[in-house]
C-alpha positions, 0 to 999 in steps of 0.5 A: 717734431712733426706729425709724421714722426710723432705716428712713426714712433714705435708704440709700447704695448704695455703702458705700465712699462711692466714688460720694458722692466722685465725686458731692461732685467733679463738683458742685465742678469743674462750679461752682467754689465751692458752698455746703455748703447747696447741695451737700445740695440738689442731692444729696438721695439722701443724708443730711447727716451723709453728705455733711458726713462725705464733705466733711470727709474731702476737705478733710482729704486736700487733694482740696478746700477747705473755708472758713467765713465766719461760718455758711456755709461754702463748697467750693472745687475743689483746683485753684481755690481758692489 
């Protein structure tokens, strides 16, 4: 990886990941089940790796649910997936 890029990578304001939680949540309640692509589409302020981090460490602590079908993988709210 270069330098270049390592300094082009968007920057994430909170470095506590509170406001990716709540972002990752509000874009999981407003919907009810979204595509782990399409989360990274709708919140292009921060890196994939940030956003797959923040989503693996919900569904480790049962705040969503995370489920694969072949190469996709779709986010469930808590509440609606049973």
């Amino acid at each position: 990886m270069t330098m270049n890029a390592l300094l082009d990578a968007p920057i994430m304001a909170d470095p506590s990941g509170e406001n990716l939680d709540s972002e990752i949540l509000d874009q999981i309640e407003e919907q009810s089940v979204v595509s782990l692509d399409a989360l990274i589409s709708l919140l292009p302020q921060y890196s994939w790796n940030q956003i797959f981090h923040t989503v693996d460490r919900l569904a480790r602590c049962g705040k969503i649910v995370l489920r694969r079908h072949r190469f996709d993988y779709s986010l469930f709210s808590a509440h609606y997936a049973s």
